[in-house]
TIPARO-438317 format. One record per atom (N, C-alpha, C): x, y, z. Coordinates in steps of 0.02 Angstrom, whole numbers, plus 50000, padded with zeros to 5 digits. Each point is the difference from the previous one (the first is absolute). Layout:
# residues N
XYZ/...
***
This chain:
# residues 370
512485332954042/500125003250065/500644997350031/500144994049984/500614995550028/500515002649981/500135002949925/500394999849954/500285005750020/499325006750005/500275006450042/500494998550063/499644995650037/500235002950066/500794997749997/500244994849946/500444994049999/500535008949975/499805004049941/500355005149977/500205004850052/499484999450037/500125007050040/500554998550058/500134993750028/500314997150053/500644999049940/500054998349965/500754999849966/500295004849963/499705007949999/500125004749977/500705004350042/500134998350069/500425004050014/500674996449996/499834992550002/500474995949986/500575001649939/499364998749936/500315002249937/500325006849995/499705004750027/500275005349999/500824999550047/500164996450074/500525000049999/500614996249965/499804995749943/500114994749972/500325005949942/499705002649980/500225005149940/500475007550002/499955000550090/500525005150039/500684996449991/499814993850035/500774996850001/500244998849931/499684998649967/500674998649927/499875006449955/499725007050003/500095007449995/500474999350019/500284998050078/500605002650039/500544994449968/499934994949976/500524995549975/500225003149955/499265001749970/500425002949927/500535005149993/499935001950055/499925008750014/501064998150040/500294996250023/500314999750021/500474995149950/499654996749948/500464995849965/500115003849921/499995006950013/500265002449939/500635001550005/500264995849957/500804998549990/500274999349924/500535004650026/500445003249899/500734995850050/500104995949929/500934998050015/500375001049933/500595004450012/500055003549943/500974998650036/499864994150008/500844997450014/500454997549934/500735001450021/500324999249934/499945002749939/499565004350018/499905005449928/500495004249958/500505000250037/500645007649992/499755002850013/499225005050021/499805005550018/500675005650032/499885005349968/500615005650045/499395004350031/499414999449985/499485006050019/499634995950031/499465000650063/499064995950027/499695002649935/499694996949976/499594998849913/499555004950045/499755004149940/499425003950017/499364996349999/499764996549942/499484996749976/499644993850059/500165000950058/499634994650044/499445001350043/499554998049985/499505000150059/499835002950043/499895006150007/499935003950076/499784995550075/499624995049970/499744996350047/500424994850033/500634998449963/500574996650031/499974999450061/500214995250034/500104998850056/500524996450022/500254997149953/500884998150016/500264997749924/500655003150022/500505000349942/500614998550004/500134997149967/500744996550002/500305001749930/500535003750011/500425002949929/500744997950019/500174993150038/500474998050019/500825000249945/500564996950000/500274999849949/499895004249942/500035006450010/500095003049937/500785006750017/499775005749987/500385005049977/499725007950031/499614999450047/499705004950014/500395003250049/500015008250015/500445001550052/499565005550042/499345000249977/499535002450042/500325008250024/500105001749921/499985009950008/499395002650014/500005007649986/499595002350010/499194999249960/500304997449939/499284999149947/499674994550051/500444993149994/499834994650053/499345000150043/500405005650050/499565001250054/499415005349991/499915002649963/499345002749967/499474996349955/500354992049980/499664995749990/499564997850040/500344996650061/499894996650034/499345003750044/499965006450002/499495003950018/499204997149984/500274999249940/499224997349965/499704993950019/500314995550044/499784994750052/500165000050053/499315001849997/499835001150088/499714996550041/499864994149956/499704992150033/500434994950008/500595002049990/500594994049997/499834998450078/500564994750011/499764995750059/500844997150004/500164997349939/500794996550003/500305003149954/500675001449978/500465004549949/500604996250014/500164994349949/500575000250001/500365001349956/500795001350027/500485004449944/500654996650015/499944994250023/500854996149991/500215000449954/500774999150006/500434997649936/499845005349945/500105007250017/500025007449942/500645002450040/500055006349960/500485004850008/499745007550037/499624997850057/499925005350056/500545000750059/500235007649957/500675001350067/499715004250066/499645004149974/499765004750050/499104999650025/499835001150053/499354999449997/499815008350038/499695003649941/499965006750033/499445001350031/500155008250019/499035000250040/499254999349967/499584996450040/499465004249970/499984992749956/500364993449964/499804997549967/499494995849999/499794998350054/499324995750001/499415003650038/500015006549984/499455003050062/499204999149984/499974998249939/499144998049969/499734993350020/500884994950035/499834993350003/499804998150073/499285003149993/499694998850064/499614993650049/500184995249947/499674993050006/500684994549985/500485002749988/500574995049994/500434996850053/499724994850008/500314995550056/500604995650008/500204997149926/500704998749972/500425004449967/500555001150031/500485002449951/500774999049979/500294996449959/500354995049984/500495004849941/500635001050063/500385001749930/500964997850008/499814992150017/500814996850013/500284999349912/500705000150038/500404999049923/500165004749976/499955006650003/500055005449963/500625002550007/500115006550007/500675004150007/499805007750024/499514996550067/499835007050061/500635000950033/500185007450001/500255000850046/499985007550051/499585003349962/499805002850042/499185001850004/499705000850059/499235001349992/499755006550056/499675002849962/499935007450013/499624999150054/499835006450075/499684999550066/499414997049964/499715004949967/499014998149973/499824995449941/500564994650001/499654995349930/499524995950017/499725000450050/499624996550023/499315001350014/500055008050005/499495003250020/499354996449984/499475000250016/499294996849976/499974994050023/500414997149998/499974991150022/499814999650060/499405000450035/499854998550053/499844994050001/499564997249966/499864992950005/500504994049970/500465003949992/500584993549968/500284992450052/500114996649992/499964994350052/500744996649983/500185000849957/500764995849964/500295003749967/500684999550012/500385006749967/500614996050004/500124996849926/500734997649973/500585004349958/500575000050051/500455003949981/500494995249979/500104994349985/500664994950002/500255002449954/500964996350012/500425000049943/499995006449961/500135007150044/499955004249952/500865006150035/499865005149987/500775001350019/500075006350047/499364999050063/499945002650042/500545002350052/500345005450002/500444999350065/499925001850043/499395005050022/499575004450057/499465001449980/499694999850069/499185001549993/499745003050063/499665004049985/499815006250030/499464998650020/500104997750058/499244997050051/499355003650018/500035006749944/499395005549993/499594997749939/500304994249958/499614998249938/499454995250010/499884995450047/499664996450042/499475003450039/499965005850007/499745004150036/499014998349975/499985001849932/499315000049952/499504992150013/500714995350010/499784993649987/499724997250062/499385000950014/499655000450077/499704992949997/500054996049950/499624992950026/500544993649942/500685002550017/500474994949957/499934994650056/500124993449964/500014995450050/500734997149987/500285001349926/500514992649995/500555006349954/500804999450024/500335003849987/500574995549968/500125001349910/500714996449991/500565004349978/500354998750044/500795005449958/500534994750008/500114992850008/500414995549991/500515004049902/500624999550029/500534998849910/500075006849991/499895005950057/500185003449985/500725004150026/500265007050018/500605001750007/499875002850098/499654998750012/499665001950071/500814997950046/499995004750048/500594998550047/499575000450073/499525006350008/499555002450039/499415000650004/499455001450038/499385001649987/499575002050054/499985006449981/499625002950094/499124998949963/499764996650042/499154999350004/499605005350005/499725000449969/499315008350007/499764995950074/499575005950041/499574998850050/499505003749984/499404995350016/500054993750004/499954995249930/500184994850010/500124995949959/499794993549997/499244996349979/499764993749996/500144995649972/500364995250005/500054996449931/499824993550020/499724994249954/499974991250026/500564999349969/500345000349942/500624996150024/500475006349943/500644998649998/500525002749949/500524996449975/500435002649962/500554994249984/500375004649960/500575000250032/500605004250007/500764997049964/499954990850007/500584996349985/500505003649932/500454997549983/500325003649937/500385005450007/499905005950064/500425006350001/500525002050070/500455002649970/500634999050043/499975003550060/499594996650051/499895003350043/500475002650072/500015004250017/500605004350035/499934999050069/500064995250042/499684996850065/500395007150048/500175005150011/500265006350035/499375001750034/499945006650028/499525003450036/499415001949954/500365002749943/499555000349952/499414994549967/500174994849998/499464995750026/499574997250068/500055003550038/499874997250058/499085002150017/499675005149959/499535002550005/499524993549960/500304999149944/499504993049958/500094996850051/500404995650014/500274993750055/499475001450050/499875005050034/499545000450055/499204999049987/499965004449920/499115001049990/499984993049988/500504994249958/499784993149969/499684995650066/500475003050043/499834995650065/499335001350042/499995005549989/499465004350045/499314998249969/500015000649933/499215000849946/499934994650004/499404996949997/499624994849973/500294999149918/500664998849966/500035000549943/500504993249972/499984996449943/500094994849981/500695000049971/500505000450030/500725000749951/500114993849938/499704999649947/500334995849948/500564997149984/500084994550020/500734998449992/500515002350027/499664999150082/500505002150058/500794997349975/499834992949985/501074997450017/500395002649962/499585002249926/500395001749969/500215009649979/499605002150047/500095006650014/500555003750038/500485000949998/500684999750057/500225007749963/500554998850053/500345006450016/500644999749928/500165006349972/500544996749964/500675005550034/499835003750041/500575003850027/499835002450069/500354998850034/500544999950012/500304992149988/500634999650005/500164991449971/499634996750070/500165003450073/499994993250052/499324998250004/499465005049965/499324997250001/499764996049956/500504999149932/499634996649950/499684993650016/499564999649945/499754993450025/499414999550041/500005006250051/499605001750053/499235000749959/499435000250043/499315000449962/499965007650026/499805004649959/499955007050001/499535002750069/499674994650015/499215000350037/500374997050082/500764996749996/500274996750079/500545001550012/500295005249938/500675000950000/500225006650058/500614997550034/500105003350080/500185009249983/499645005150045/500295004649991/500445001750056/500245006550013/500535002150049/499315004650029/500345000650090/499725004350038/499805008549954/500445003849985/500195003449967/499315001249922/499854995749969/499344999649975/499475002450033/499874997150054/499424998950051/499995009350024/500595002450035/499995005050000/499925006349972/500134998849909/499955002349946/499155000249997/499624995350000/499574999349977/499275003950056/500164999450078/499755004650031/500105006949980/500645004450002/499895005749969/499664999349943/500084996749961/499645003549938/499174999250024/499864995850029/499235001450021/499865005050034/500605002150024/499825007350032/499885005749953/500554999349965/499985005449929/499225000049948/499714993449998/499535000849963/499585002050044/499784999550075/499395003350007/500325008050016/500685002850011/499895006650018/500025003649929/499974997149920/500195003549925/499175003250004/499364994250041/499445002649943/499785006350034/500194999950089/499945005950044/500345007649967/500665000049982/500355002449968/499595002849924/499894995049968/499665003149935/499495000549995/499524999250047/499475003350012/499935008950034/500474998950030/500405009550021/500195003949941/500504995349983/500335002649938/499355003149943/499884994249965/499105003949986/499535004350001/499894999550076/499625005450044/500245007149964/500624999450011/500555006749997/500085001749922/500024994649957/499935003649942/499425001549949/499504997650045/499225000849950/499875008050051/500365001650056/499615006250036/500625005549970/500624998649975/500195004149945/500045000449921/499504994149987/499785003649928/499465001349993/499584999750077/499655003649999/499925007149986/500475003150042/500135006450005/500455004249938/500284995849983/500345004449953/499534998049927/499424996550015/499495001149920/499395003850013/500125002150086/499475006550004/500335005649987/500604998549999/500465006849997/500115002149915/500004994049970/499995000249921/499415004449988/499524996150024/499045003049971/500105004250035/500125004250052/499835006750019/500355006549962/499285005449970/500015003849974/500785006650022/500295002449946/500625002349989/500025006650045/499185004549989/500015005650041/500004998650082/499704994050021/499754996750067/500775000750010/500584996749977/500764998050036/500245006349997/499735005749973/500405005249999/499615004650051/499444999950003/499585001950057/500384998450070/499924994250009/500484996750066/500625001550004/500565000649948/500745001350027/499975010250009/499595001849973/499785008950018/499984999250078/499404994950022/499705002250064/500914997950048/500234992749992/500614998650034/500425006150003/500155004749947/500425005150013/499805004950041/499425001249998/499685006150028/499834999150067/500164992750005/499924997050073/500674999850056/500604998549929/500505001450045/500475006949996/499695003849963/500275007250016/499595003150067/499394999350002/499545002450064/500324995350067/500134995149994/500494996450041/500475003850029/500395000749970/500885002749989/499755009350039/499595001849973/499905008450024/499864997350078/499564995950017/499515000750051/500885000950050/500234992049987/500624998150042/500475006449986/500355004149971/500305006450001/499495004350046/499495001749987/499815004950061/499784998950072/500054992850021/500184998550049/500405000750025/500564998349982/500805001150013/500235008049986/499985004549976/500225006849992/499065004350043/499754997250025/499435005650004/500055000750076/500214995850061/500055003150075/500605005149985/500774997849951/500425004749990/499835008349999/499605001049928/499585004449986/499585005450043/499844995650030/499525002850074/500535001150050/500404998050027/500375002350042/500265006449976/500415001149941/500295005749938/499455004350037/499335000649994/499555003749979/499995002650085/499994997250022/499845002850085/500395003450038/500844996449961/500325004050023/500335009549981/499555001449940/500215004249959/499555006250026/500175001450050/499565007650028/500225006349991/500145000549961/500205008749955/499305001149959/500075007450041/499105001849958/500065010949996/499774999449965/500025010849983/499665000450054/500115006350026/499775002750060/499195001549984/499685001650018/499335003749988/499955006450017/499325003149949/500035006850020/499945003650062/499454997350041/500114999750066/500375001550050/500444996449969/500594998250059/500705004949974/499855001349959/500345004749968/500035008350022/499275001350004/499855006350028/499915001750061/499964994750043/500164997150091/500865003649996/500384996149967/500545001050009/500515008549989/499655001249965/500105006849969/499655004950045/499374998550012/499625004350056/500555003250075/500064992550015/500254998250050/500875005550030/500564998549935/500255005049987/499935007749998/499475002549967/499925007949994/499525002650074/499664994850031/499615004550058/500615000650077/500474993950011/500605000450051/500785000349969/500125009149991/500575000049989/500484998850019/499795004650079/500435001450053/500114992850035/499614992450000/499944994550008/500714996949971/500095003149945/500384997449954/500785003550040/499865004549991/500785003950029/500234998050067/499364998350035/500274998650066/500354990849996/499674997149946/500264992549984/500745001550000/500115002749938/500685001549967/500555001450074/499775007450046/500315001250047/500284993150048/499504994750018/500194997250060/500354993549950/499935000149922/500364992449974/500555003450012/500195006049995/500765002249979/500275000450092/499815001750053/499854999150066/500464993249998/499644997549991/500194991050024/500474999149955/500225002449955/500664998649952/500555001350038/499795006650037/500685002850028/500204996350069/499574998450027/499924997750054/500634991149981/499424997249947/500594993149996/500605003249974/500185003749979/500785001249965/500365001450038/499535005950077/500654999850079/500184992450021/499434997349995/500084993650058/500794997749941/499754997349935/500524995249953/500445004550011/500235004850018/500585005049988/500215003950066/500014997050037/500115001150088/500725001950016/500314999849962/500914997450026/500135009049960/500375003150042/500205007950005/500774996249996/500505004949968/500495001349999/500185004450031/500594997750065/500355005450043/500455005849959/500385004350038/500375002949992/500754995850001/500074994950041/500684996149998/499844992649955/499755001249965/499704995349940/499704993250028/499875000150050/499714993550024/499125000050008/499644994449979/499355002150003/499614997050042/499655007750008/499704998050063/499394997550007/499834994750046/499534995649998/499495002250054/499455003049985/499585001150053/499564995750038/500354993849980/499434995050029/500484998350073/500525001750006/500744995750052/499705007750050/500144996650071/499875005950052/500445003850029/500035005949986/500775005150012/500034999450084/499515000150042/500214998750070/500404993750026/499844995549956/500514994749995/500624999750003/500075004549924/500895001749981/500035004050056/499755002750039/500455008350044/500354993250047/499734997550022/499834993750053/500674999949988/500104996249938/500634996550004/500605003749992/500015005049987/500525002649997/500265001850079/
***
């Protein structure tokens, strides 16, 4: 009964006793495949790997490379010092979802693509030394959400604008010819600002302009003129995402439209530009007979010529044959009054001693005077 109870009380014990070195085990699987000449990552290793060191060899981590490296997906550490990796492209570690070291000083990087990083979320150390870096594109940092320790010391660095945001416990920069101008003035501020560990502050300096040399990159003096530089651009970055968020807006609501306009049926667009015409010819009439139709109507009202009627026809004719003598006596008194105005207009008689005589002047007058 003792013996039970002695098993049953040390059963969960043992059981965590056999978790932890599962997990030892489980973390100390290790391939070192240094100094090999390797030009290729050996296919033949362990899926269960968990750190690898293929240091000193010949590898330049093409594309076969990185389709290797796929097949461990438990790695944890990878190192690759001292090979012949120039480029680090996209997409090369995206399976390495548990890799927390990654070590690739000594080489002959010099350039590394936005997404070589992609997948590395949990990466914690990321050694770039001694390699032949001359810019870096502060969007490659972006993936790496829990790096703690950053080395790019020995390389061709003059500048270096910081992703935001950006955590780091410490970095170490020493080795590259750094350009103490405006263009540095953005590191200079975050080193000061972050909680972050500059490595080998004294020996980290400015190597240009000359009057700064010497200077520590992290105390070295800027000009007013920086300071001012560096407000606008904080202005510029918050009005770009306002901006391309419009910008956006504007072009997802026109491809929208022109891929309903793709998918919409051929008779439908010909249906619609029918109705537009037929819309603006009925348009165009309406506006013409507005404008010519009071014309029209006036034309029309004023046009009173019309055939006589029968009626009025046989009134008139009647009228004639029953008063002849009506008629003759008309004729008599128009011709009456003819004669009558032609004495008055024609008053003036010619004498016998050719002088004419005026019947309007009063002859008792003339006797008078004589």
């Amino acid at each position: 009964m003792k013996i039970t109870c002695i098993m049953i009380l040390s059963w969960p014990f043992s059981m965590l006793l056999l978790a932890d070195k599962s997990q030892t085990s489980k973390t100390e699987v290790k391939y070192n495949f240094t100094e090999k000449n390797y030009s290729l990552i050996p296919v033949g290793i362990n899926n269960n790997v968990t750190i690898l060191d293929l240091s000193y060899n010949q590898i330049t981590l093409n594309i076969s490379d990185t389709k290797v490296l796929q097949m461990y997906s438990l790695l944890t550490e990878l190192y690759l010092n001292e090979n012949k990796v120039t480029v680090l492209h996209n997409n090369s570690f995206c399976n390495l979802s548990n890799l927390e070291i990654l070590n690739f000083c000594r080489n002959h990087i010099s350039i590394i693509q936005q997404g070589a990083f992609v997948g590395l979320s949990k990466l914690k150390q990321l050694f770039l030394c001694q390699n032949k870096i001359f810019q870096l594109n502060p969007d490659i940092f972006i993936p790496l959400s829990n790096l703690n320790v950053l080395s790019l010391q020995g390389n061709l660095i003059s500048s270096f604008d910081v992703p935001q945001p950006f955590y780091l416990e410490s970095i170490i920069l020493h080795g590259n010819p750094w350009n103490c101008t405006c263009s540095l003035f953005n590191l200079q501020n975050w080193l000061n600002a972050a909680n972050v560990i500059l490595e080998n502050e004294s020996i980290t300096t400015c190597s240009y302009p000359d009057v700064l040399k010497n200077y520590s990159i992290k105390t070295a003096p800027f000009t007013a003129d920086c300071h001012s530089k560096l407000i606008s651009r904080l202005n510029e970055d918050l009005y770009i995402p306002f901006r391309t968020i419009n910008t956006s807006t504007l072009n997802s609501s026109l491809n929208n439209l022109t891929r309903n306009s793709e998918h919409e049926p051929l008779g439908k667009s010909w249906a619609f530009l029918a109705g537009v015409i037929i819309t603006v010819l009925v348009t165009s009439l309406l506006i013409f007979l507005a404008i010519k139709g009071p014309v029209w109507y006036n034309s029309l009202l004023n046009y009173n010529h019309h055939r006589l009627e029968e009626h009025e026809t046989e009134t008139y004719e009647g009228g004639l044959t029953r008063n002849p003598s009506s008629l003759s006596q008309t004729a008599d008194t128009i011709s009456e009054d003819t004669t009558v105005i032609f004495d008055q207009l024609h008053s003036f008689v010619v004498d016998d001693d050719g002088f004419i005589e005026d019947k309007y002047i009063d002859t008792h007058e003339l006797c008078e005077e004589k």
